[in-house]
N, C-alpha and C positions, 0 to 999 in steps of 0.2 A: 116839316113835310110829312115825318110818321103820322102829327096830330090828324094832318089833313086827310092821308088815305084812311085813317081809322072812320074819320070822318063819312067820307064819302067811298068807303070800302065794297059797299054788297057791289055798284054795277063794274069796279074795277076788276074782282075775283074772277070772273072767265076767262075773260082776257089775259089777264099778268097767269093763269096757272095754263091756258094754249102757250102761250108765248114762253113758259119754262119748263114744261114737258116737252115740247117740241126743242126746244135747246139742249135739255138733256139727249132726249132720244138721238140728235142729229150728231151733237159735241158742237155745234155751232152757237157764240154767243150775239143774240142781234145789236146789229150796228149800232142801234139807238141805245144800249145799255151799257155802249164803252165809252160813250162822250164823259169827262171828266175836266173839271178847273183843276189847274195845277198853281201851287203858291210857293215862294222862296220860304223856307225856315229856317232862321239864323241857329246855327248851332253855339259856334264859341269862338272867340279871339276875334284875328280880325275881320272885319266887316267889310271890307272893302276884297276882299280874295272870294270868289265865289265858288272855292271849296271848302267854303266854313257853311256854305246852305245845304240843307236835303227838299227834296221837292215833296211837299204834301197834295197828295190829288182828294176833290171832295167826289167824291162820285153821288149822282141822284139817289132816294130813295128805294126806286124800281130795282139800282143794281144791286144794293144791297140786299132785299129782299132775294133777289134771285141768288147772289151768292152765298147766303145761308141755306138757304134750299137744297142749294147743289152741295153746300159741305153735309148737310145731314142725309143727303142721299149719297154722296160719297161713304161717309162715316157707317151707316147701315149696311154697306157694301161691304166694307171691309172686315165688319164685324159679324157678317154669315160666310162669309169665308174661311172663316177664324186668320185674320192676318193682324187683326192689332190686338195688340198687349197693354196690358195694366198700366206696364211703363214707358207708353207713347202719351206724350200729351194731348194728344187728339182725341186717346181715349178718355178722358177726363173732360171734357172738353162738354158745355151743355147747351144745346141750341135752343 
């Protein structure tokens, strides 16, 4: 999916940067960015108890783009504030 919006990126960029400014500004995430597939992942033992699975969700590439978005606009936030430290991993952390 990345290949694809790289692909066909210039007439997506208005759109997807209204659509996550306006998410930031508001704190509302739109509906259409939380749909997600969820899948069973066997962790260990037995297979048959389904509290040996954790639930993996794929989410679209749109959500992902927006959630790095908002973490490095978070992360700019916090770091004119002076609220993160050296020794937070966030600060480490490279978008």
């Amino acid at each position: 999916m990345y290949y694809l919006i790289k692909k066909i990126g210039k007439p997506l960029v208005e759109p997807l940067a209204l659509a996550i400014n306006k998410s930031i500004a508001t704190g509302v995430i739109p509906d259409c960015m939380k749909i997600a597939k969820f899948f069973p992942d066997f962790r260990h033992r037995d297979s048959s108890s389904f509290t040996n699975y954790r639930p993996i969700a794929i989410l679209s590439a749109f959500s992902k783009i927006l959630e790095k978005v908002k973490r490095l606009h978070y992360r700019l936030h916090l770091l004119s504030q002076n609220l993160l430290y050296r020794s937070h991993v966030f600060y480490t952390y490279q978008t």
